[in-house]
C-alpha positions as CSV (number, residue, x, y, z in Angstrom):
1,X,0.7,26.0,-2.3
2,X,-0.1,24.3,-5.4
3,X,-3.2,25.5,-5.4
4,X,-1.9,28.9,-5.5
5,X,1.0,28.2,-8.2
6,X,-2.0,26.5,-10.5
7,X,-3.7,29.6,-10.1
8,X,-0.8,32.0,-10.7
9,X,-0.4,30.7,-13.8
10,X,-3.7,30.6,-14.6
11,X,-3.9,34.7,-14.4
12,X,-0.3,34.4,-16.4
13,X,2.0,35.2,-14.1
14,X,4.6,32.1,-14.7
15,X,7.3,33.8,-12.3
16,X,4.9,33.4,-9.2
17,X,3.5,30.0,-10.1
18,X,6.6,28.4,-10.7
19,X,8.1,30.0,-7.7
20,X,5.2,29.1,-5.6
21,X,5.2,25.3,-7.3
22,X,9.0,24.8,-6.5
23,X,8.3,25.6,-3.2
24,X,5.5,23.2,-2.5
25,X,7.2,20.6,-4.4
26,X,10.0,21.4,-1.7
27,X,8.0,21.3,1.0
28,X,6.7,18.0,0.1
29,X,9.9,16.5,-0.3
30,X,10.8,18.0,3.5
31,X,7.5,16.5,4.7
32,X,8.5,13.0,2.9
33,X,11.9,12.6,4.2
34,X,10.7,13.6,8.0
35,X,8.3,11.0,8.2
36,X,10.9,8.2,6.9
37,X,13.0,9.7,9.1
38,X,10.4,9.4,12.0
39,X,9.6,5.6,10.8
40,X,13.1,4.5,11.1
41,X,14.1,5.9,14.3
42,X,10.9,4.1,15.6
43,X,11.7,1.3,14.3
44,X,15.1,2.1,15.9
45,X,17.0,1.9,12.7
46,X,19.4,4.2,11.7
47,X,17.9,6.6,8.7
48,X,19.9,5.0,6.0
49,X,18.5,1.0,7.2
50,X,18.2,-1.5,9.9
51,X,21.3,-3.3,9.0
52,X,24.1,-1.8,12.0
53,X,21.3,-1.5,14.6
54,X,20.5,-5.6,13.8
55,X,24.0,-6.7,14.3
56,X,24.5,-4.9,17.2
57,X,21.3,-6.2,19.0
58,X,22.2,-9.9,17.6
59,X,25.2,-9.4,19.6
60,X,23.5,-9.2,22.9
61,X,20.7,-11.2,22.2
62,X,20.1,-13.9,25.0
63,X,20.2,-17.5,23.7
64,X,17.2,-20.0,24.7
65,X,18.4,-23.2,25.8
């Protein structure tokens, strides 16, 4: 997509290419946020940290002896 906003305005259409730029810029943002999103629930964190998930597994957490 950037590719294609670069060359939009290029042939000076500025419409197109900043259309087509704010929509890859977008898109990036979307792809950014999934995969933290994916690398927290793995980690089996909520989204917004590990900090609730931690207390609640130090609560059941067996103690050696």
């Amino acid at each position: 997509m950037f590719y294609f906003a670069i060359n939009n305005f290029m042939a000076a259409e500025l419409i197109a290419g900043f259309l087509q730029g704010t929509i890859a810029l977008l898109f990036l943002l979307l792809l950014v946020r999934n995969i933290y999103t994916v690398s927290q629930e793995r980690k089996g964190c909520s989204v917004s940290g590990c900090k609730i998930t931690d207390i609640i597994v130090n609560l059941f957490r067996k103690k050696d002896a």
